[in-house]
N, C-alpha and C positions, 0 to 999 in steps of 0.2 A: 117266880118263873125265871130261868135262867134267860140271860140275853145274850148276843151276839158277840160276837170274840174279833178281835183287829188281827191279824196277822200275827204280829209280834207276840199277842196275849196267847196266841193260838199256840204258838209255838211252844212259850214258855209254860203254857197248860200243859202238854205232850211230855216235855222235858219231866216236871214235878211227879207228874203219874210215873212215868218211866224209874225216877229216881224212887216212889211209895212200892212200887212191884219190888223192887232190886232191894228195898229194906232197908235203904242209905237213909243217914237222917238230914230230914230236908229244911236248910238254913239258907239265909238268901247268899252267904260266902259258898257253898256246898252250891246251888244252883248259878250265880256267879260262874262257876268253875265247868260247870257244866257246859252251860251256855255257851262258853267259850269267851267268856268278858274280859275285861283287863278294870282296875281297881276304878277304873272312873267311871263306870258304867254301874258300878252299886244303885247309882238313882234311878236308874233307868229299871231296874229286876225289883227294886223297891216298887213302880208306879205300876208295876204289870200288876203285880202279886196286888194291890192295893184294889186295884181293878177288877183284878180276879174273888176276891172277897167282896166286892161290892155286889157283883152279878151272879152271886151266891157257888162258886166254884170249889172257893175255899175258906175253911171256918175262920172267925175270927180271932185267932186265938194264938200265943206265943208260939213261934215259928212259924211254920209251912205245913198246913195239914188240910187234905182233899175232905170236901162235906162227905161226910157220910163211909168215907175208906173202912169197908171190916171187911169184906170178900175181894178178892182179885179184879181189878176193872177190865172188862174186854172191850174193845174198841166195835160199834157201830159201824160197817162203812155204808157211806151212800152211796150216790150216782156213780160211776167208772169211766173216769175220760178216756178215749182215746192216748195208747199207748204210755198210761199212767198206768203203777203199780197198783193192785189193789187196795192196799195199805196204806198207801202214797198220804202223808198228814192233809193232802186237800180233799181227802174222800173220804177221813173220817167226820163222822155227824157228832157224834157222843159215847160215852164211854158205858157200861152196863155191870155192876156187881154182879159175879158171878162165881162160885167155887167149883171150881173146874177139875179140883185133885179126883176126882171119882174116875175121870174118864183117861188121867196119865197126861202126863208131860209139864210141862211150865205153864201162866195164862201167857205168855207171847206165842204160844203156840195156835192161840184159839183168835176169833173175831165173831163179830155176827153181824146176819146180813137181815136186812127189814124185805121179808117177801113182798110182792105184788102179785095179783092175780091168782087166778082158781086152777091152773095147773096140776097141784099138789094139793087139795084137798081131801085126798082119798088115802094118804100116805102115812101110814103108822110107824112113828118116830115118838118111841118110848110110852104109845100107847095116844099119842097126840097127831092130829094132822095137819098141815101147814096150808094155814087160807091167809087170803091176803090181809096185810098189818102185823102178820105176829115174825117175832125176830126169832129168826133161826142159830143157832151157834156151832158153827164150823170149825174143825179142826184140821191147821192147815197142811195139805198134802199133795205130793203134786203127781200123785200114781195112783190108781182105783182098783178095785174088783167087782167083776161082776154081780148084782144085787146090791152097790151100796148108793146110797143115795148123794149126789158129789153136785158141787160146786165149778161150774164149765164158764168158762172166760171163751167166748164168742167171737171174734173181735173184738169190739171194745164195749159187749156185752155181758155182763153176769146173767146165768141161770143155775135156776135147782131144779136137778132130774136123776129120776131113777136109773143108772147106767147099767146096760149092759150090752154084749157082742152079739151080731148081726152075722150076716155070709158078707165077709170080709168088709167089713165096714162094725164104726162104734155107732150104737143107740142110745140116743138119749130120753127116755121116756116119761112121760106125764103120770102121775096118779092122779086120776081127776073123775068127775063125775059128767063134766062136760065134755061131751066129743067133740068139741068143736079144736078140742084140746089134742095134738097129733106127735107122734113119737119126732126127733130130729135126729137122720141119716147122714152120719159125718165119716168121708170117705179120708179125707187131710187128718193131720195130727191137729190136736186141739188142748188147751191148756186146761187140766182138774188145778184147780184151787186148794179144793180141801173137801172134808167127808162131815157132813150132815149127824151131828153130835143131839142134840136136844133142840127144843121149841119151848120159846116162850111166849103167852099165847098174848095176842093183844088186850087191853085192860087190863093186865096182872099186875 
């Protein structure tokens, strides 16, 4: 079972996946460089990486190589602080294999979000619906059309809803079974995220 990350390990996790996307081969002189180290800090990218293989992060094995790396890693985000980016390395949870080339672009383009709630259990996304636990994968956009299902930064809230235009006002709408479940009527500009890509279903 993976354990908790310090800070510093947090980082230097971030960095090594960044460098496994980008294809670079990953050496602790290569990550060094990255990091931004100067020659005396080798012990230091040594005790991370050392840390990181222990908590099963990274294989044990000559160089620098992520457990399990064969598909593109998409980033997890959790909770969304308050006027933090989405993205922001304190909002990511974990990273998710994924091969993303079917749907276009690079995986920095993409993330996924861990739904809550029964909102969007009525929602047909590739023939799947989004109930609470399963990870959605987002691809990141910051413009909509009507019918697609996006990604709305709230204030310092994420949701997933069906978008579409009202009598001069945006809708953001539920697919759901539960009416308790109600469209939101947003008269202000509001931030889209990104566009509701695939579902991965919880226990997969």
């Amino acid at each position: 079972m993976e354990q908790s990350l310090t800070p510093k390990q947090k980082i230097t996790l971030q960095k090594i996946r960044e460098l496994a996307h980008q294809g670079n081969a990953i050496t602790l002189e290569e990550l060094k460089k990255s990091l931004g180290y100067t020659s005396k800090n080798v012990s230091s990218v040594q005790r991370h990486t050392d840390a990181l293989k222990e908590k099963g992060y990274l294989e044990n094995i000559r160089g620098i190589s992520l457990k399990g790396f064969s598909k593109p890693q998409i980033p997890l985000v959790g909770t969304v602080s308050c006027g933090q980016p989405l993205l922001a390395i304190e909002n990511i949870d974990a990273y998710i294999p994924y091969d993303v080339t079917k749907f276009g672009g690079s995986p920095s383009d993409y993330f996924f979000l861990k739904a809550t709630g029964d909102s969007m259990d009525k929602a047909n996304v590739n023939g799947k619906s989004i109930d609470d636990g399963d990870f959605v994968l987002v691809k990141k956009q910051q413009t909509a059309k009507p019918g697609e299902r996006i990604v709305a930064l709230i204030g310092d809230e994420a949701t997933i809803k069906l978008f579409k235009e009202g009598d001069g006002c945006k809708v953001l709408q539920p697919e759901s079974k539960n009416p308790n479940n109600k469209p939101i009527y947003l008269f202000e500009d509001f931030s889209v995220q990104g566009i509701v890509q695939d579902v991965i279903k919880k226990g997969n």
